[in-house]
N, C-alpha and C positions, 0 to 999 in steps of 0.2 A: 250275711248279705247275699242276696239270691243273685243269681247267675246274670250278666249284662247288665248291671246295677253300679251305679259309685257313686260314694260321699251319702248323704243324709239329710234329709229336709226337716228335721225337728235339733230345737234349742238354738234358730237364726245361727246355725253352720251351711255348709255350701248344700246348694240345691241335689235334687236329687236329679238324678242322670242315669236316661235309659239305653243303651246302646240298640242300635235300631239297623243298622249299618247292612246286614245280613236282608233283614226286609227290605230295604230303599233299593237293592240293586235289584232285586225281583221284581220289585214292584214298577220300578224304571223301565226293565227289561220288557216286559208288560205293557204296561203306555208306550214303549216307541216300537214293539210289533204291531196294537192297535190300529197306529197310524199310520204304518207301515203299509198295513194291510190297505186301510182305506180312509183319507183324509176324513171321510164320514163319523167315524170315528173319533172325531177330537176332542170331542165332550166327554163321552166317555173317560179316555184318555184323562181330562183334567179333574173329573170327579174324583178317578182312583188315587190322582196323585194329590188330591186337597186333603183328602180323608189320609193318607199316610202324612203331610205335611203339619196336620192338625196334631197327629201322635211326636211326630219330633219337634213339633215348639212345645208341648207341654211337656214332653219325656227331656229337654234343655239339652238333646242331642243337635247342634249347631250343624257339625260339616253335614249331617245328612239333611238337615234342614236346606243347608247351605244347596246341597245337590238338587232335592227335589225342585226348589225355587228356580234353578236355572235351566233343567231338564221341562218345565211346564212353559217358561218362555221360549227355547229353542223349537217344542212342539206346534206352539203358534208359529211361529217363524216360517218352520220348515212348510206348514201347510198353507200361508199366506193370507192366512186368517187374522189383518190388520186389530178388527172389531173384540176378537178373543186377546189378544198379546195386550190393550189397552186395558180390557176389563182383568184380566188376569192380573196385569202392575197393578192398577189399582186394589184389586181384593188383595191377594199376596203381603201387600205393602202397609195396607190400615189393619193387619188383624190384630185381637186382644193381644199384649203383651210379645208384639211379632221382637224376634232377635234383630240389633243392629246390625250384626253381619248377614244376616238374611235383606236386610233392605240395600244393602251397601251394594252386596251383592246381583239383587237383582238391578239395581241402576247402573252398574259397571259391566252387565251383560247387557245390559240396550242400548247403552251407549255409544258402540261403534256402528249400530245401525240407523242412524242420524247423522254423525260427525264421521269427518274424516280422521286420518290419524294424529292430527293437530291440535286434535281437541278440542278445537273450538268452531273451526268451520265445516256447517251445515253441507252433507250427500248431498250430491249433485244429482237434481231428477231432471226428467225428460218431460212428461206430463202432469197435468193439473191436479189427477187422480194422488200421483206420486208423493205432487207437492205437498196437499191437506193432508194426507197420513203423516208426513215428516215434521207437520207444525203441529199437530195433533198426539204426536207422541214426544215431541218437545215440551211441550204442553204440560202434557202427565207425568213426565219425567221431571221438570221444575217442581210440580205441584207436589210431589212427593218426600224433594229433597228441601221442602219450603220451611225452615227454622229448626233442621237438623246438621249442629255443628260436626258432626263426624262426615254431612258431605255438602261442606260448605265448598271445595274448591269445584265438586262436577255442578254445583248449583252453578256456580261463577262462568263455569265456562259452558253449561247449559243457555244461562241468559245470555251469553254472547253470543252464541249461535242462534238465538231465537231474534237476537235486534238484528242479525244478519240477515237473518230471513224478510224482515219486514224493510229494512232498508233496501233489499232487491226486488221488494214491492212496490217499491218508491212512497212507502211510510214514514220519510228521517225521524217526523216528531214522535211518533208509536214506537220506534227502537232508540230514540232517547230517553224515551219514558221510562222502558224494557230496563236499560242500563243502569237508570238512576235507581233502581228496586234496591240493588245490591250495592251494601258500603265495602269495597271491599279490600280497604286498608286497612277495615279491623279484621281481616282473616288472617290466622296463625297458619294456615295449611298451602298456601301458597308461596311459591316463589318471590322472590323481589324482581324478576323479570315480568313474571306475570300480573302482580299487580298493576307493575309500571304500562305493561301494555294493554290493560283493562281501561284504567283510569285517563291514557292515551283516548281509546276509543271513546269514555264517553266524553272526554271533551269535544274529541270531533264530529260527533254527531249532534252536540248541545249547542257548539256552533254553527253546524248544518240546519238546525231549526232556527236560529239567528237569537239565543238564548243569552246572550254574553254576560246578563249577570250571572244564571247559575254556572256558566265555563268557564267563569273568574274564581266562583267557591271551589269547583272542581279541581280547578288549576293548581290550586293551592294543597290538593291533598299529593302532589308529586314529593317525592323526596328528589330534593336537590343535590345530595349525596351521591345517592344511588345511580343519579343518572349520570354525574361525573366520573363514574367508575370505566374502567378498559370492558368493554365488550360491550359497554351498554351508547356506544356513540351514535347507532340509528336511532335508538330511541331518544336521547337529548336534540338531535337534531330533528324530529318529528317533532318533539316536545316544543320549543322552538320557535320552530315554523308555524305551530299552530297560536302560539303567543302573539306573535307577527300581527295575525288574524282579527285577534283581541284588540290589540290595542292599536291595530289602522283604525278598527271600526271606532275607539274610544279617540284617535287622532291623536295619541299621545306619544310624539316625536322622540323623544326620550328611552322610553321605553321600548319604542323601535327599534335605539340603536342599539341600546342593550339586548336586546333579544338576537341580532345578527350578528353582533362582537362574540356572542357565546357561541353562535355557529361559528364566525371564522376562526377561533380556539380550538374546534372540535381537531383530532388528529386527523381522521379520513377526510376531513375538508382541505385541510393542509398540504394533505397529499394531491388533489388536484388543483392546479390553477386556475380551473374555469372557474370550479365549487367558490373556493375563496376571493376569486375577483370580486366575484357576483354580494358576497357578502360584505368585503372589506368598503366597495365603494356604496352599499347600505348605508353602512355604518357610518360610512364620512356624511354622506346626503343628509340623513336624520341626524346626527351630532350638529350638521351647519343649520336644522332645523328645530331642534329643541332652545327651549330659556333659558337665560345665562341665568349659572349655577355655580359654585362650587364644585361640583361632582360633574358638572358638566365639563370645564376648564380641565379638570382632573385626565378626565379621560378625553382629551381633547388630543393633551400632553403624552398620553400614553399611546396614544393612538399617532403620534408622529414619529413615536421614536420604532416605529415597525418597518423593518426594511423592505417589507411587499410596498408598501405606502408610494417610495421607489417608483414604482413599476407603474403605478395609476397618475399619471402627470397631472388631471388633474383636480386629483382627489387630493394629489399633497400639494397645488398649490391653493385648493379651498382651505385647507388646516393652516396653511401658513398665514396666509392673509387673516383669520381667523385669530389666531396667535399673536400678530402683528400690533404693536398700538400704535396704528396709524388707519386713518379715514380709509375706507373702501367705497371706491367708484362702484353705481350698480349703473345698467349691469356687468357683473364680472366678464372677465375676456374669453375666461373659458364656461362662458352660461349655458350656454346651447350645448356643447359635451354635457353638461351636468344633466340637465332635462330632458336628456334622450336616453340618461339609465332608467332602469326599471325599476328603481326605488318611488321615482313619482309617478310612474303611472299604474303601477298594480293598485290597484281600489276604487277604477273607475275614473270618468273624467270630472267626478264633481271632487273628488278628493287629489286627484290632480290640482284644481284648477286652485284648491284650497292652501297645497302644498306649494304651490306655487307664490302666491299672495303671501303665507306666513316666511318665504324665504325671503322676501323685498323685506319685511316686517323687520326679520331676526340682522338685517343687514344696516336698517337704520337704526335699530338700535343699538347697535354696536359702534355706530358713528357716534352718536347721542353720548354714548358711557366715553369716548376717546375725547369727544369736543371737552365735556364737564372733568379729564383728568388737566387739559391744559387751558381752561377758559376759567375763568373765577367769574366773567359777564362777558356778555357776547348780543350784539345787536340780533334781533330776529331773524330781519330780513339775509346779514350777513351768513348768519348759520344755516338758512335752510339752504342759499347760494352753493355753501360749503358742501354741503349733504343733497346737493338735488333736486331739493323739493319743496313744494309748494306753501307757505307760512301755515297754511291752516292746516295743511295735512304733517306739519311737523310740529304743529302744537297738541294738536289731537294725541301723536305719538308721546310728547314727553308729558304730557297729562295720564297717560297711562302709565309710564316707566315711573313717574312721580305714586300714581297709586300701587302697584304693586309693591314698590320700598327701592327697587332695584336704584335708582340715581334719586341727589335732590337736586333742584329745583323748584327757583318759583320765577313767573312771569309777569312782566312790568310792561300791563299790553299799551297803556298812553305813550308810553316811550320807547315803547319796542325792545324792551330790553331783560335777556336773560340771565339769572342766577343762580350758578354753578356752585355756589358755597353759602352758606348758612352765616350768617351774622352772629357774631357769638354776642355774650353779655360780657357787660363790664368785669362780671368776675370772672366768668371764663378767660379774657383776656388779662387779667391780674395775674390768674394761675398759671398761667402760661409765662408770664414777665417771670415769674418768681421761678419754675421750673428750671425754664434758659438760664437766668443769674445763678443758680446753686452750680449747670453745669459748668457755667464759666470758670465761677469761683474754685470748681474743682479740680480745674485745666488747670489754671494759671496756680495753685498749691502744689499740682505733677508737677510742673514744668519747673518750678522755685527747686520741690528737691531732687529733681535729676539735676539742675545747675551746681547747686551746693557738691550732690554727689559726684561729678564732675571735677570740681573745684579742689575739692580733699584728696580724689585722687593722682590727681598733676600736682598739686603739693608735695604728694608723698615721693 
C-alpha cells in the first residue's frame, strides 16, 4: 500500500482513504494570505480551496474536508462578502456524495452567526441591510438542514429563530406556519425540555393567529408527564396558561378550572400568595360555572378541603353554599366580590357578560335539582316564588335540565303542576312490595334468633 493511503476500495471492504492533511494546511495557508493580502482576492481564495476540497471528498479524507469547508466560510465572513458565504453553503453543502460531517459542519459554523448563544434566538441587528442577510441566511441554512435526520435539532431550532424573526415583523400567521413545518415530537436528538418549549411556541403563535382548532391538535402533542417533572414548573405553567386561552375562547368552564387548579398545584405558585390567590379563586369562579357533574361535585369536594380556601372568604363561602342542599338566594351576599375577580373579566366584556348570565343559569339550577330532591310535586307558581323567578323563565329552565338527562320532570301546565318523580308501573311497584317484605321477613328471622340465643344463654 503506497504512502498516505489506507484500507482498500476493492471486494465492497472500507473505502479507500487518502491522507491529504500535509496539503490542506498549505493550501489553507495560502487562501488566508490571499485574503489577507487583499479582500479582492476572495475568489481566488475559494477556487483554490474547492479544487483541494473536491480531492478530500473523493480521497474520503473527512477532517481535512471537515477543515477546508470551514476555513472557505470563515474566508467570506472575515471579508463581508454576505453574497459569497450564501453561495458558498449552498455549493459546499449539495455536492455529489458531499460527507455528513462536512455538512454538519458547515451549519454548526454558521450558526452562531444568526443565533445567539440560546440557540434559538435570532442576532440582534440594527439596520434593514443587517436584517435581510440574517433571514436570508436563515433561510439557506433550513434549506440545507431540510430532511436530514443527523441535523434535525439545528433544523428545529433554525425554524424557531426564523418564526422569531417574522413574528418581530408582525407576521404571527407566517411564523405559525414557519413552526408548524417541523413535527418535532418525532425528533430523537432533542431534549425533553426542548421539545416541550418548541411545541409551547407553536401553540402560542397558533393561538396568536386565532387557529384554536389546530392549538387543540397541538396541545395535545405536550407530554403531560414531562411537564409535571421538578424543574420543568415554568413550563406547565406556560402550558396552562396558554390552555386558559383555549378553552375561554371554546367557553368551556370546566376546563377552565382545571386548567388553574393545575396552576395552583404548581410548587413555585405555592410559594407565592399573590400567584396562588389569583388561581385558587379561578378555580372556585369556573367550578361555580361549569355543569353539574360528577367530576364536577368531585373536585368541588377536593377543592374545599384546601386550607388556602381559608383565606379567600369568599370563594369558600361560594363552595359551601354550592355543597349545601339547600336553596340559594341569588343574588349571593358575596356577588359583587365575586365579579370584580379577574376570572370574569379576562376575555372581554361580551364573555363577561356571558359569564355572568351562565352563573344566574348554574345557580337556578342547582335550586331546581334541591327542590326535585325534596318535592315529589310542587305547584309552578309556588316553585318559581321559592326560586325567584318568573313561571316562564323557570319552565324554560327545567325544560332544559329535563333535556339534557340531569333532573326528571314533567309539567302539568292546566294545573300548574310539577313532577319531581316518575310514576312507576304496576310491576315496578310489585317489585318493590316484594323486595321490602323479603327485607322484613329477614329482620324479624335476626331478631327471632338473637331472642332464642339470648334465651339459651340465661338458661345456661
Amino acid at each position: 500500500m503506497s504512502e498516505g493511503r489506507s484500507g482498500t476500495a476493492s471486494g465492497g471492504q472500507l473505502e479507500e482513504r487518502i491522507d491529504l492533511s500535509a496539503e490542506t494546511d498549505a493550501k489553507i495557508s495560502q487562501a488566508e494570505s490571499l485574503v489577507n493580502a487583499s479582500h479582492d482576492n476572495l475568489r481566488e481564495a475559494l477556487a483554490l480551496l474547492a479544487a483541494l476540497e473536491k480531492r478530500c471528498r473523493v480521497g474520503n479524507d473527512t477532517t481535512s474536508l471537515v477543515r477546508v469547508c470551514e476555513t472557505s466560510l470563515q474566508l467570506c465572513r472575515d471579508c463581508g462578502d454576505d453574497e459569497a458565504l450564501v453561495a458558498t453553503l449552498k455549493n459546499l453543502s449539495t455536492r455529489r456524495s458531499q460527507k455528513t460531517k462536512a455538512v454538519s459542519a458547515l451549519v454548526q459554523k454558521a450558526m452562531p452567526w444568526v443565533m445567539d448563544g440560546d440557540g434559538f434566538t435570532p442576532l440582534v441587528v440594527s439596520n434593514d441591510e443587517q436584517k435581510a442577510i440574517r433571514e436570508r441566511l436563515v433561510v439557506t441554512l433550513r434549506d440545507i438542514t431540510d430532511g436530514k435526520i443527523f441535523l434535525e435539532a439545528e433544523r428545529a431550532r433554525l425554524t424557531r429563530a426564523l418564526a422569531t424573526i417574522k413574528e418581530e415583523d408582525g407576521d404571527v400567521a407566517a411564523a405559525a406556519d414557519v413552526l408548524q413545518d417541523v413535527h418535532v415530537e418525532t425528533y430523537g436528538s432533542l431534549s425533553k425540555r426542548e421539545k416541550v418549549e418548541f411545541i409551547l411556541e407553536q401553540m402560542r403563535l397558533t393561538l396568536g393567529k386565532k387557529d384554536y382548532v389546530r392549538a387543540a391538535i397541538v396541545a395535545g402533542k405536550i407530554n403531560k408527564k414531562a411537564i409535571n417533572e421538578e424543574g420543568m414548573e415554568d413550563h406547565k405553567i406556560k402550558f396552562f396558561t396558554l390552555m386558559t386561552e383555549y378553552h375561554r375562547h371554546e367557553k368551556d368552564a370546566f376546563e377552565l378550572a382545571k386548567d388553574y387548579h393545575s396552576i395552583y398545584s404548581t410548587s413555585t405558585v405555592q410559594g407565592d400568595e399573590a400567584q396562588w390567590r389569583e388561581a385558587l379563586q379561578s378555580t372556585v369562579i369556573y367550578l361555580a360555572l361549569s355543569p353539574y357533574s360528577n367530576e364536577q361535585q368531585d373536585m368541588l369536594n377536593r377543592v374545599n378541603l384546601d386550607n388556602n380556601l381559608e383565606k379567600i372568604e369568599s370563594c369558600k363561602n361560594t363552595v359551601k353554599l354550592l355543597l349545601t342542599k339547600e336553596i340559594i338566594n341569588y343574588p349571593l351576599p358575596h356577588q359583587t366580590e365575586l365579579e370584580a375577580m379577574s376570572a370574569f373579566s379576562i376575555g372581554g366584556s361580551d364573555l363577561e357578560a356571558h359569564f355572568k348570565k351562565t352563573f344566574h343559569t348554574r345557580i337556578v339550577q342547582h335550586n331546581v335539582r334541591i327542590a326535585a330532591l325534596y318535592y315529589r310535586r310542587i305547584h309552578g307558581k309556588r316553585l318559581a316564588q321559592l326560586l325567584g323567578l318568573e313561571p316562564s323563565a323557570l319552565e324554560t329552565e327545567i325544560s332544559s335540565m329535563v333535556s339534557d338527562g340531569s333532573v326528571y320532570a314533567k309539567i302539568d301546565r292546566p294545573n300548574d303542576i310539577i313532577r319531581f318523580s316518575a310514576q312507576k308501573s304496576p310491576e315496578a311497584i310489585l317489585s318493590d312490595w316484594s323486595t321490602d317484605i323479603s327485607s322484613l321477613l329477614h329482620l324479624v328471622e335476626s331478631t327471632t334468633h338473637l331472642i332464642h340465643k339470648e334465651n339459651m344463654t340465661a338458661g345456661q
